[in-house]
PDB file of N, CA, C and O in Angstrom, chain B, residues numbered from 101:
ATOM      1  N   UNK B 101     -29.164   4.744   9.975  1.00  0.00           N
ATOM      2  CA  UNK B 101     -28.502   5.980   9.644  1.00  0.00           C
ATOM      3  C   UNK B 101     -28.310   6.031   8.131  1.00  0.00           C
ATOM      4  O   UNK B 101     -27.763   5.164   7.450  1.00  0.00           O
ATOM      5  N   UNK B 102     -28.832   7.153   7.718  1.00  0.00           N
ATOM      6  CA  UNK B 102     -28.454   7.317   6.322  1.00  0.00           C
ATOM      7  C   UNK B 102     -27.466   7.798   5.533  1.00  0.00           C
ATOM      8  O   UNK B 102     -27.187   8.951   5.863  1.00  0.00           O
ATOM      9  N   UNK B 103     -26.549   7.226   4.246  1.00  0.00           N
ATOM     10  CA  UNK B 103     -25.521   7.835   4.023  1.00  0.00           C
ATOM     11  C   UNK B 103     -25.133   9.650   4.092  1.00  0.00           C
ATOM     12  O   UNK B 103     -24.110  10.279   4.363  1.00  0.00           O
ATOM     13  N   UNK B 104     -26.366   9.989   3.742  1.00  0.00           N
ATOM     14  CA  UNK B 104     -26.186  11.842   3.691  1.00  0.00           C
ATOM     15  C   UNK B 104     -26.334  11.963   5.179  1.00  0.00           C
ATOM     16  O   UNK B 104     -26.643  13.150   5.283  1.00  0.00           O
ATOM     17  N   UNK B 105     -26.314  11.622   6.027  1.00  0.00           N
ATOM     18  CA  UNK B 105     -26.482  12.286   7.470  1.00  0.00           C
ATOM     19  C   UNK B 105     -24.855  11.692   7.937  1.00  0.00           C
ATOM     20  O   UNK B 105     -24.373  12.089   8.998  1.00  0.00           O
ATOM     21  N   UNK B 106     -24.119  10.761   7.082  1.00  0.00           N
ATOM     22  CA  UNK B 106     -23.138  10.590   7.152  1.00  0.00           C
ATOM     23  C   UNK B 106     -21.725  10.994   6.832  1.00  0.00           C
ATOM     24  O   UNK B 106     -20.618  10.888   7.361  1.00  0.00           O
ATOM     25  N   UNK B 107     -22.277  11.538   5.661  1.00  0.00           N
ATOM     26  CA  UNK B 107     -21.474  12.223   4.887  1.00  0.00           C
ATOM     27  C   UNK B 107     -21.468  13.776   5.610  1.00  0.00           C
ATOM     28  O   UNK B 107     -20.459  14.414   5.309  1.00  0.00           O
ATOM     29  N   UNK B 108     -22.077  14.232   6.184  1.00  0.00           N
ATOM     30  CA  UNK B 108     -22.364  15.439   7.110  1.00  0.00           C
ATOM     31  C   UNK B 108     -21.489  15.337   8.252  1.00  0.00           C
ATOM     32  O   UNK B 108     -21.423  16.378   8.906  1.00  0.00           O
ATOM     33  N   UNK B 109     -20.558  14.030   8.817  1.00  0.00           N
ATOM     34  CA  UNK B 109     -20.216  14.223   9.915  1.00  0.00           C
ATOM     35  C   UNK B 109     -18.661  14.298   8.900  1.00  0.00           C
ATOM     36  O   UNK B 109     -18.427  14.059   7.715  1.00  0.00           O
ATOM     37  N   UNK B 110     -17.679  14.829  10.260  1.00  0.00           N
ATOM     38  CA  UNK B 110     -15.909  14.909   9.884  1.00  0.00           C
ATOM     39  C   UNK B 110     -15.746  13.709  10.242  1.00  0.00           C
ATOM     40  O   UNK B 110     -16.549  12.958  10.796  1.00  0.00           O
ATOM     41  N   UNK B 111     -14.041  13.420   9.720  1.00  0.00           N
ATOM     42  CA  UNK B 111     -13.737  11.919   9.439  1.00  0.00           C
ATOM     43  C   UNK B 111     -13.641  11.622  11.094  1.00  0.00           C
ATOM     44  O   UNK B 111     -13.952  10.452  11.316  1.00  0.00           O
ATOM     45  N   UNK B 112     -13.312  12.331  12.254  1.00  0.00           N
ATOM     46  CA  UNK B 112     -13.508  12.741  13.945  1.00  0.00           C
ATOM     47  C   UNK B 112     -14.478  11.954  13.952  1.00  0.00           C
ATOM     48  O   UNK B 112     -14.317  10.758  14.196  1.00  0.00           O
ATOM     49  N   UNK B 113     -15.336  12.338  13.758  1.00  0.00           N
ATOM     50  CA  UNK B 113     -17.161  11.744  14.267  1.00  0.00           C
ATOM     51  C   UNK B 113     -17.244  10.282  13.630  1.00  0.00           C
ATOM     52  O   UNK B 113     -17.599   9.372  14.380  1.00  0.00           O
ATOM     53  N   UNK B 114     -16.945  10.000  12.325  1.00  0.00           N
ATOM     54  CA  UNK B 114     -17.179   9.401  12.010  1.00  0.00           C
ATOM     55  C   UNK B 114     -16.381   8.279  12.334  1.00  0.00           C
ATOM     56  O   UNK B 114     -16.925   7.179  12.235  1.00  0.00           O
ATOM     57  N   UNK B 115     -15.247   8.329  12.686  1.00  0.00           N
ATOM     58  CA  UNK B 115     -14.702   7.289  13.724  1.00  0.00           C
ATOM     59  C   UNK B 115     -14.848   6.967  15.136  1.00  0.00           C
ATOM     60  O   UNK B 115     -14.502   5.940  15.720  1.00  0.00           O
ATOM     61  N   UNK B 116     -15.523   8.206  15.676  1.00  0.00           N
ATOM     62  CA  UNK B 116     -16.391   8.166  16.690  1.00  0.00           C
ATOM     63  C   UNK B 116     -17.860   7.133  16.379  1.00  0.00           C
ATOM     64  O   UNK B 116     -18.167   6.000  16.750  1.00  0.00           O
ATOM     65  N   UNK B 117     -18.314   7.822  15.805  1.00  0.00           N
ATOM     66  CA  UNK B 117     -19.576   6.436  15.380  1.00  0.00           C
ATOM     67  C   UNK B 117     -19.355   5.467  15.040  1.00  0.00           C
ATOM     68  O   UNK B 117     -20.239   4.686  15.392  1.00  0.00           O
ATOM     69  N   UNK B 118     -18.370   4.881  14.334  1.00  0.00           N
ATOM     70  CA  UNK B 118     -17.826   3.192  14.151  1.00  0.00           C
ATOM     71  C   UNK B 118     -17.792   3.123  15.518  1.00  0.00           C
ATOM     72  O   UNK B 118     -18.721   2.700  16.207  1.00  0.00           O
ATOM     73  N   UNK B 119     -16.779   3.515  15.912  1.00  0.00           N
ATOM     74  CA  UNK B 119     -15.913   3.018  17.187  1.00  0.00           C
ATOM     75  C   UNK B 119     -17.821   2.708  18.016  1.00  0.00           C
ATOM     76  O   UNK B 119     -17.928   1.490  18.160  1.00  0.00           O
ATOM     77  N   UNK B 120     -18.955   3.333  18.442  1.00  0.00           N
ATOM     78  CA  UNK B 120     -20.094   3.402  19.060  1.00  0.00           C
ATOM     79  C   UNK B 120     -20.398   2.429  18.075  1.00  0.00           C
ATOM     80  O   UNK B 120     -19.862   1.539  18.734  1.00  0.00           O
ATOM     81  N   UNK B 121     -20.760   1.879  17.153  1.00  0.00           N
ATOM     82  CA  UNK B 121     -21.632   1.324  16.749  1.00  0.00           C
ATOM     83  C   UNK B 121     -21.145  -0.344  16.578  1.00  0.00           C
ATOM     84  O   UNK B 121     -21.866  -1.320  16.373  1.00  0.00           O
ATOM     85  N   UNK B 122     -19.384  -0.262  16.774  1.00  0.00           N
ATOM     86  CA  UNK B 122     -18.731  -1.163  17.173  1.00  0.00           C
ATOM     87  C   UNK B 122     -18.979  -2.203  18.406  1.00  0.00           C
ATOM     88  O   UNK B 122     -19.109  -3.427  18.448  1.00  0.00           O
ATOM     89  N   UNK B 123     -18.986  -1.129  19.434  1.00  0.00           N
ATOM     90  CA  UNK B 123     -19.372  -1.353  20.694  1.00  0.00           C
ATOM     91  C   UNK B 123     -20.728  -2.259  21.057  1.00  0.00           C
ATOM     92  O   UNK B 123     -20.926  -3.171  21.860  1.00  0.00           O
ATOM     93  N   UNK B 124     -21.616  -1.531  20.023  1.00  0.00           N
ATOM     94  CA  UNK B 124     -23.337  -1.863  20.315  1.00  0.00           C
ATOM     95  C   UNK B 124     -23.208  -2.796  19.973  1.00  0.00           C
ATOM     96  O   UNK B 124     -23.798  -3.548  20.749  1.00  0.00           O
ATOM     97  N   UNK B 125     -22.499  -3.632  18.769  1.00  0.00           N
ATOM     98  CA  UNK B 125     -22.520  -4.701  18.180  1.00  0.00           C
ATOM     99  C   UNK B 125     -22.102  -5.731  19.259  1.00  0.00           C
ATOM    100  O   UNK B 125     -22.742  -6.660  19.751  1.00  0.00           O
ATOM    101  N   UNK B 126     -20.769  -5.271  19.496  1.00  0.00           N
ATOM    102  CA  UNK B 126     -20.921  -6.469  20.837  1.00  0.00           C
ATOM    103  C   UNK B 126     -21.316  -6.935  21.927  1.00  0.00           C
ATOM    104  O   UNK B 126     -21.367  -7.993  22.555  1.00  0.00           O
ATOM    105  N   UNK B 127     -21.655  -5.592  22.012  1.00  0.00           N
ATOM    106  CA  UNK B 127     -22.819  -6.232  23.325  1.00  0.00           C
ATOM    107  C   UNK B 127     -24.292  -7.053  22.851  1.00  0.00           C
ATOM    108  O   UNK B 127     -24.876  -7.985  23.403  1.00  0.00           O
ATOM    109  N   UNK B 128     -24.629  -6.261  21.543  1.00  0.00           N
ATOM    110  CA  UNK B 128     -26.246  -7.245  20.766  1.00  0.00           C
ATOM    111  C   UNK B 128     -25.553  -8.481  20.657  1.00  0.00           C
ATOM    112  O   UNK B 128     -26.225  -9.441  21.032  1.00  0.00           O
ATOM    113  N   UNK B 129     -24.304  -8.765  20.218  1.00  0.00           N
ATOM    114  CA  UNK B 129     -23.584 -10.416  20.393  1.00  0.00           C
ATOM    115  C   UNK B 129     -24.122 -11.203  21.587  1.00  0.00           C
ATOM    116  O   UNK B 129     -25.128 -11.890  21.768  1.00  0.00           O
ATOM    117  N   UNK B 130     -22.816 -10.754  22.520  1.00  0.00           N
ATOM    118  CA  UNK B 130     -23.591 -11.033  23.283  1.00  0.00           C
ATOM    119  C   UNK B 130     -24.814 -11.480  24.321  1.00  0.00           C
ATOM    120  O   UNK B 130     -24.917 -12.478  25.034  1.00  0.00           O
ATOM    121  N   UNK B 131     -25.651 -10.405  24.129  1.00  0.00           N
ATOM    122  CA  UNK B 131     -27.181 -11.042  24.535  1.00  0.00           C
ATOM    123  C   UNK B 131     -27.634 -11.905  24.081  1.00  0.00           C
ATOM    124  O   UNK B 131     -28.279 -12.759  24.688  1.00  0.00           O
ATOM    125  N   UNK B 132     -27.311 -11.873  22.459  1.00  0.00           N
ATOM    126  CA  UNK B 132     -27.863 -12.623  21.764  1.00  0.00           C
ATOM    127  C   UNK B 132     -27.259 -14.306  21.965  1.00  0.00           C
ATOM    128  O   UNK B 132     -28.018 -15.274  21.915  1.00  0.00           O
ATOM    129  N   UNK B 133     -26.010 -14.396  22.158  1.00  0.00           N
ATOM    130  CA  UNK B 133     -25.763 -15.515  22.739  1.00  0.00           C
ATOM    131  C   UNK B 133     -26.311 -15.921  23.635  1.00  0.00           C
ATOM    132  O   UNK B 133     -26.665 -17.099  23.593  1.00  0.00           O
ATOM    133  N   UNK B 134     -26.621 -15.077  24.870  1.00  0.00           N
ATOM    134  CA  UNK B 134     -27.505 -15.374  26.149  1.00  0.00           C
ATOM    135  C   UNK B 134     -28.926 -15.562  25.775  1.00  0.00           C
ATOM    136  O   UNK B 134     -29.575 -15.488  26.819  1.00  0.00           O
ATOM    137  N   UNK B 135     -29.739 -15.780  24.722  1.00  0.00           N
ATOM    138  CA  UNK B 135     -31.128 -15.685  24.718  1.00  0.00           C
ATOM    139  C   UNK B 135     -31.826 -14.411  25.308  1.00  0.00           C
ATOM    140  O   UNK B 135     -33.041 -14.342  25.494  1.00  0.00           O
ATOM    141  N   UNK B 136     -30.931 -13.409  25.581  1.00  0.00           N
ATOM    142  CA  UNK B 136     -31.755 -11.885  26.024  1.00  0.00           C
ATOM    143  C   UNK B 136     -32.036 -10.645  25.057  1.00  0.00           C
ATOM    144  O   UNK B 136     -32.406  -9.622  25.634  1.00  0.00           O
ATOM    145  N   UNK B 137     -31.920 -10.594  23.743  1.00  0.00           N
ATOM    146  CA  UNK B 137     -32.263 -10.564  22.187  1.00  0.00           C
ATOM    147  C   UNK B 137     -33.422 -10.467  22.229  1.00  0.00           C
ATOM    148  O   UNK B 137     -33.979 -11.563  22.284  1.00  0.00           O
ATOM    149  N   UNK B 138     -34.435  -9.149  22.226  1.00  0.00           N
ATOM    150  CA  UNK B 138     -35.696  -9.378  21.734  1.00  0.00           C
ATOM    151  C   UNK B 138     -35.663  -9.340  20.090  1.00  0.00           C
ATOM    152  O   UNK B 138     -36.329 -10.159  19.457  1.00  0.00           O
ATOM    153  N   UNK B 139     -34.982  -8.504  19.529  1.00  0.00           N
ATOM    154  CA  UNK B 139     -35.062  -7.945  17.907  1.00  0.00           C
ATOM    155  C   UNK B 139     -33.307  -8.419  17.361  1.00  0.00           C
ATOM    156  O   UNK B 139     -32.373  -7.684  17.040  1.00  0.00           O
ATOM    157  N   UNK B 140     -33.377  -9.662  17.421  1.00  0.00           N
ATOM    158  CA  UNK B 140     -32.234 -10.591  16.414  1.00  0.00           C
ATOM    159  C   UNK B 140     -32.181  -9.633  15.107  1.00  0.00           C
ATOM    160  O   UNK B 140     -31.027  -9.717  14.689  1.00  0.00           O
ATOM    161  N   UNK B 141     -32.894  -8.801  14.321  1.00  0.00           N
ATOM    162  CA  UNK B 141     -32.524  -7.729  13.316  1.00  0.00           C
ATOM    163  C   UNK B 141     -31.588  -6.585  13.807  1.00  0.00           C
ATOM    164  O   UNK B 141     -30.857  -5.847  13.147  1.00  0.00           O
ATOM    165  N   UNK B 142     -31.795  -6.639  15.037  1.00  0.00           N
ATOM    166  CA  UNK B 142     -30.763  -5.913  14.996  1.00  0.00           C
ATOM    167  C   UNK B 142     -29.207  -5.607  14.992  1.00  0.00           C
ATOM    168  O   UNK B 142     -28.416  -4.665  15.018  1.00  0.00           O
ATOM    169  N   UNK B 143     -29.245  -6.581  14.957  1.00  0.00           N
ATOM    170  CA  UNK B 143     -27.533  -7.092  14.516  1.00  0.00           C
ATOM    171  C   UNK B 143     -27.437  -6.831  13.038  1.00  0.00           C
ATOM    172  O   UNK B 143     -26.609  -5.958  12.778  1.00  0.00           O
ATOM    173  N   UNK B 144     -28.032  -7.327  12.035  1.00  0.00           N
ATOM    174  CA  UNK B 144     -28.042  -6.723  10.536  1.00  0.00           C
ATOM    175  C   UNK B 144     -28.274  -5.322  11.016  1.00  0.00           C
ATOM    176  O   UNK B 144     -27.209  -4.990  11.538  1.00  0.00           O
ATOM    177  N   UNK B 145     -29.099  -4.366  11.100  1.00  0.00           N
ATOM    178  CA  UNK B 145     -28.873  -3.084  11.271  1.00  0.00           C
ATOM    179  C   UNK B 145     -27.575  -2.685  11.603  1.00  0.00           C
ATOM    180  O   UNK B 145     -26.826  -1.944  10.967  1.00  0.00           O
ATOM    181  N   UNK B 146     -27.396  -3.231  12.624  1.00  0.00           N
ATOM    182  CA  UNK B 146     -25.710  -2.396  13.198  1.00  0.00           C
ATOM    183  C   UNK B 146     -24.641  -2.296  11.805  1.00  0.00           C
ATOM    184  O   UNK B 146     -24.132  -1.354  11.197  1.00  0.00           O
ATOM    185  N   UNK B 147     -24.602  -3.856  11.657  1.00  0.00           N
ATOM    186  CA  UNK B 147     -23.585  -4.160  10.907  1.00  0.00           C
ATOM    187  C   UNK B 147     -23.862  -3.566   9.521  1.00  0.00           C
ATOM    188  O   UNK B 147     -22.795  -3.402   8.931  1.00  0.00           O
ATOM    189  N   UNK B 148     -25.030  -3.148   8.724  1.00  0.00           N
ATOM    190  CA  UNK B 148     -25.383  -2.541   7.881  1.00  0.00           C
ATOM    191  C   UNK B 148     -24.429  -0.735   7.958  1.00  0.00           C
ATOM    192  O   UNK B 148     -23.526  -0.215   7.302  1.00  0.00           O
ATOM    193  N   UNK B 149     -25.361  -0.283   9.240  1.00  0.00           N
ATOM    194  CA  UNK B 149     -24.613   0.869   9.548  1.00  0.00           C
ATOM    195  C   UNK B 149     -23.073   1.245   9.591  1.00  0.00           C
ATOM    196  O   UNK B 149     -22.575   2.329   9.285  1.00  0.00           O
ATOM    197  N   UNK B 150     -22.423   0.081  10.049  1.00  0.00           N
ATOM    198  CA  UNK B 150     -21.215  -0.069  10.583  1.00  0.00           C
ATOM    199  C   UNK B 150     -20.283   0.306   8.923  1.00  0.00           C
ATOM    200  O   UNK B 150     -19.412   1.141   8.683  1.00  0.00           O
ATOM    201  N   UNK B 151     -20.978  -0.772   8.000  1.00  0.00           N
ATOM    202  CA  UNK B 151     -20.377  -0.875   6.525  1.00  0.00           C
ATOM    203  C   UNK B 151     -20.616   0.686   5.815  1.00  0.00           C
ATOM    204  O   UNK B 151     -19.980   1.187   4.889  1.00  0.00           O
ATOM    205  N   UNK B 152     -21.770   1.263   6.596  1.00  0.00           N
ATOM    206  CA  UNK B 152     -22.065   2.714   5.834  1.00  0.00           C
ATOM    207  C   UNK B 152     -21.267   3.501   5.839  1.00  0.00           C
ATOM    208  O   UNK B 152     -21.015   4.190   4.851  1.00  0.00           O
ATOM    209  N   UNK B 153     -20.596   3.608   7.090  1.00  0.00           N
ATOM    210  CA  UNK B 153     -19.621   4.827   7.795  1.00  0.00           C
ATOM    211  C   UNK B 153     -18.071   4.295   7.350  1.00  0.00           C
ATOM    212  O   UNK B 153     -17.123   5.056   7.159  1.00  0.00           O
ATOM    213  N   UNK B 154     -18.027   2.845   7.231  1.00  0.00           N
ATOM    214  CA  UNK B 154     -16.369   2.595   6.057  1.00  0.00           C
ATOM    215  C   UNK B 154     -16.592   3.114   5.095  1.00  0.00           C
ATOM    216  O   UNK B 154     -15.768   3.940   4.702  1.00  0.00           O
ATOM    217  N   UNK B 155     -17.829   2.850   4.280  1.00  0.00           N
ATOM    218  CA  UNK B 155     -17.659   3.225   2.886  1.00  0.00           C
ATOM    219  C   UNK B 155     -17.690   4.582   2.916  1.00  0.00           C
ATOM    220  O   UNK B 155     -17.135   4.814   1.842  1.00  0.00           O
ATOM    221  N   UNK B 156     -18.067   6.158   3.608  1.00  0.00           N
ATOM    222  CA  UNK B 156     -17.874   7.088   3.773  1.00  0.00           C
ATOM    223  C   UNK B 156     -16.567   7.461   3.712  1.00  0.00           C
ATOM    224  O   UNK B 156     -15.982   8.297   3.024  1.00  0.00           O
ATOM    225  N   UNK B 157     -16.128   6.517   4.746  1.00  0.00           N
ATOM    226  CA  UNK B 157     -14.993   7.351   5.087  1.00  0.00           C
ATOM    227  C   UNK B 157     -13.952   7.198   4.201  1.00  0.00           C
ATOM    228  O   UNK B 157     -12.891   7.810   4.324  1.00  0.00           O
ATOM    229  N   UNK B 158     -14.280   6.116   2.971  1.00  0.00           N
ATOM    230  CA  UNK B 158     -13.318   5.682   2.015  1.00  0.00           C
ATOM    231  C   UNK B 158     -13.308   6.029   0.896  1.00  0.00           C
ATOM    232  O   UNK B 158     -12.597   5.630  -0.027  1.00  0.00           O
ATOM    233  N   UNK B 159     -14.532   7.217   0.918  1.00  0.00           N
ATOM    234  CA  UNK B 159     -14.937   8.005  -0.427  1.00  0.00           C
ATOM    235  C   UNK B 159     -14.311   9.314   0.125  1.00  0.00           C
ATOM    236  O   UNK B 159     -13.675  10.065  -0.615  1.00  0.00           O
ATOM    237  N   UNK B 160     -14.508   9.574   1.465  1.00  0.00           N
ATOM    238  CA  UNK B 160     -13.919  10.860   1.356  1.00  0.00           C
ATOM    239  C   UNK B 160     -12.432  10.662   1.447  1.00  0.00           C
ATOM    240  O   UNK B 160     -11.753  11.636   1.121  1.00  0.00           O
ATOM    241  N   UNK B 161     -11.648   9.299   1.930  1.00  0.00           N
ATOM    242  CA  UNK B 161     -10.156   9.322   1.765  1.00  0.00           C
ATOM    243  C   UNK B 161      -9.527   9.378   0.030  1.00  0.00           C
ATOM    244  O   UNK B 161      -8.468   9.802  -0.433  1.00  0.00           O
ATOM    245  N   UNK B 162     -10.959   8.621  -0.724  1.00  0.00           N
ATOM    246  CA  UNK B 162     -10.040   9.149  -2.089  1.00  0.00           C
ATOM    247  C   UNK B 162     -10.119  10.335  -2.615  1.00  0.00           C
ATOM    248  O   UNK B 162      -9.492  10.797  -3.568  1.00  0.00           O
ATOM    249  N   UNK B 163     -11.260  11.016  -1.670  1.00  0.00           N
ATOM    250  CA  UNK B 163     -11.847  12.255  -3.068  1.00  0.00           C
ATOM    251  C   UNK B 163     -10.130  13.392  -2.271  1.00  0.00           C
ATOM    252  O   UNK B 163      -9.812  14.378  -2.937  1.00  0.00           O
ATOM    253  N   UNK B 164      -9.562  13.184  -1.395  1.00  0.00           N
ATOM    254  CA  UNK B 164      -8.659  14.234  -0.572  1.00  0.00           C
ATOM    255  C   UNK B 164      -7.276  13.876  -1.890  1.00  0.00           C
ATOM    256  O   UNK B 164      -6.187  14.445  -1.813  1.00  0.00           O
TER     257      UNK B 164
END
């Protein structure tokens, strides 16, 4: 997900998508503990994403 498709959502959504992308993370944990993990990158993705939508939401809490 890219920051401008981020910056497009309300601070609503965008705690909606942490909170989802939160979720995904633990379950890719998970598997990944179990050896059922085909794409081990994807845990950096999540967590990449995850850091995108704080730092959003912490640009738009100062710019208010």
């Amino acid at each position: 997900m890219k920051p401008a498709e981020i910056r497009d959502l309300t601070v609503e959504e965008m705690r909606a998508k942490e909170t989802e992308l939160s979720k995904e993370l633990f379950n890719l944990k998970m598997r990944h503990a179990t050896n059922q993990l085909e794409n081990p990158l994807k845990l950096r993705i999540i967590k990449r994403d995850i850091a995108r939508v704080k730092t959003v939401m912490a640009e738009k809490g100062r710019s208010k």
